[in-house]
N, C-alpha and C positions, 0 to 999 in steps of 0.2 A: 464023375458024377457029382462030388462035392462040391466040384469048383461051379458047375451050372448051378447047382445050387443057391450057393452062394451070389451067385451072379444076378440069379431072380430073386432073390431077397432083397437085397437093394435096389434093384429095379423097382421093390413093390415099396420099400420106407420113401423111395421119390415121389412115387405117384400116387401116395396115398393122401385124400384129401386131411386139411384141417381140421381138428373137432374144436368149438370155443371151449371146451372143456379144458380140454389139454392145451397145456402151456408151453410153448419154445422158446429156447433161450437163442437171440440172434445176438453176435460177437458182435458189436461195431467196429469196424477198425479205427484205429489208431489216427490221429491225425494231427503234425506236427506243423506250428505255425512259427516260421522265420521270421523274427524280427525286420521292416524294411528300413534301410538308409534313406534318411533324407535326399532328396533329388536334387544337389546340388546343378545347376546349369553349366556348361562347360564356357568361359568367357571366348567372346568373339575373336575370330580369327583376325589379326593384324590387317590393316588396307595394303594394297600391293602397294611399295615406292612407286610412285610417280618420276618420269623421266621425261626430258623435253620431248621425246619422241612418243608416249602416250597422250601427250594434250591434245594432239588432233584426233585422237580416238575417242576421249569422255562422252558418254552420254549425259545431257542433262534431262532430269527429268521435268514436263510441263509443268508449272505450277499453276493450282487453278486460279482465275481471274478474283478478286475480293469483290465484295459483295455490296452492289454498290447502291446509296442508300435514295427512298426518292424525297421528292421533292418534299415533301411534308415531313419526312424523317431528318431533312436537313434546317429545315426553318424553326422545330425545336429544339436541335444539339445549339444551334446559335443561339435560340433564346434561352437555353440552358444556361450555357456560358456566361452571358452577359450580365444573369440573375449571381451566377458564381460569383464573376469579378466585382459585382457590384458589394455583393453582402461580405465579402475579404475586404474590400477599401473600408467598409464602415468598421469591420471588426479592427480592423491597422486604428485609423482614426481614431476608437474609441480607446483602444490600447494606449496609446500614444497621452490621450486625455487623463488616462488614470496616473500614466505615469510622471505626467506633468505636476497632479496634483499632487503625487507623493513626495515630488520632489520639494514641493514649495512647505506641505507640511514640516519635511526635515530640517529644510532654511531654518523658519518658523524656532522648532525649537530649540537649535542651535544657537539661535541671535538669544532668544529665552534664557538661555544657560550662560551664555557669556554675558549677560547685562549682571545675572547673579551672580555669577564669581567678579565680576567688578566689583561691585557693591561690596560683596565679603572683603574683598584688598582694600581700596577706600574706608571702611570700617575699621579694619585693622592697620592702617595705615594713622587713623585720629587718633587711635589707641597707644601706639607707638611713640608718636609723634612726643616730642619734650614738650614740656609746659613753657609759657616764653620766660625771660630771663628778668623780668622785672618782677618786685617786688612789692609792687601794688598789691593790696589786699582788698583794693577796692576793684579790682577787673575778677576777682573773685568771687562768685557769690556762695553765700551759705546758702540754705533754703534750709529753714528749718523742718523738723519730723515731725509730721500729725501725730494725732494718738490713736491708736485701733479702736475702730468703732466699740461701742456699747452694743451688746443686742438688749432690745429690752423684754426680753422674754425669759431670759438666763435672770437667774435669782441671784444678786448681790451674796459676796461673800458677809455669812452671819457674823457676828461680832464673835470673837475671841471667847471660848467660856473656861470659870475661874478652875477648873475639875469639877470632878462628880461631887454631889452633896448627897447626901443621904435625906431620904425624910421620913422612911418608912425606918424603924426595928423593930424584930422580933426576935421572941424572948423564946 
């Protein structure tokens, strides 16, 4: 008789409704999240060796036909072209012009540089050079020294004074 009891009691905590009053506590389970491995791809299997006696087996696959262009799509790639090669020949040419000039600039100052260290040696060469061996004093000239200008704005030095003289005393 217990055990019926018992039996209808929980029978009745099943089926007895919810109140919102009353609060239940439901367990959630557990739930455990495995880290996943990157998906590495397994690399393709080798091609079978090939033997003289499989070459008459190959299939080839059809490859589709290229796409072929029309008449108007071909009368621009040529005038494309022709506009290319033309503006490359002028860019060569124009090239060619600069580099021309740069060249002649260089000449230019190279000749510039060797006139002047000429000139330096030659200078230093008069310099060098002995006086001749005679003793004429008439292939000699003197030229006498000016005298440094006057400014006439600068005041003559005053005349020399005898010392101080007194003219005042006081007693």
């Amino acid at each position: 008789m217990i055990e019926q009891f018992k039996k209808f009691m929980s029978q009745q905590k099943q089926s007895e409704p919810v109140h919102p009053e009353e609060k239940t506590i439901v367990k959630k389970p557990k739930i455990t999240v495995q880290k996943m491995k990157p998906h590495i791809p397994a690399p393709p299997p080798p091609p079978p060796a090939q033997t003289d006696e499989s070459d008459d087996e190959i299939e080839y696959k059809p490859q589709k036909p290229k796409r072929q262009l029309s008449e108007k799509q071909m009368e621009n790639l040529i005038k494309g072209r022709e506009k290319r090669d033309t503006l490359r020949k002028q860019r060569l040419e124009e090239k060619a012009k600069q580099n021309n000039e740069y060249k002649k600039q260089v000449e230019e100052k190279i000749v510039k540089k060797a006139i002047q260290i000429k000139k330096k040696q030659l200078k230093q060469e008069k310099l060098i050079e002995p006086e001749p061996d005679s003793d004429d004093e008439s292939l000699i000239k003197n030229k006498p020294k000016k005298p440094a200008p006057v400014n006439p704005h600068k005041p003559q030095n005053p005349p020399p004074s005898q010392g101080h003289q007194r003219k005042f005393y006081f007693v």
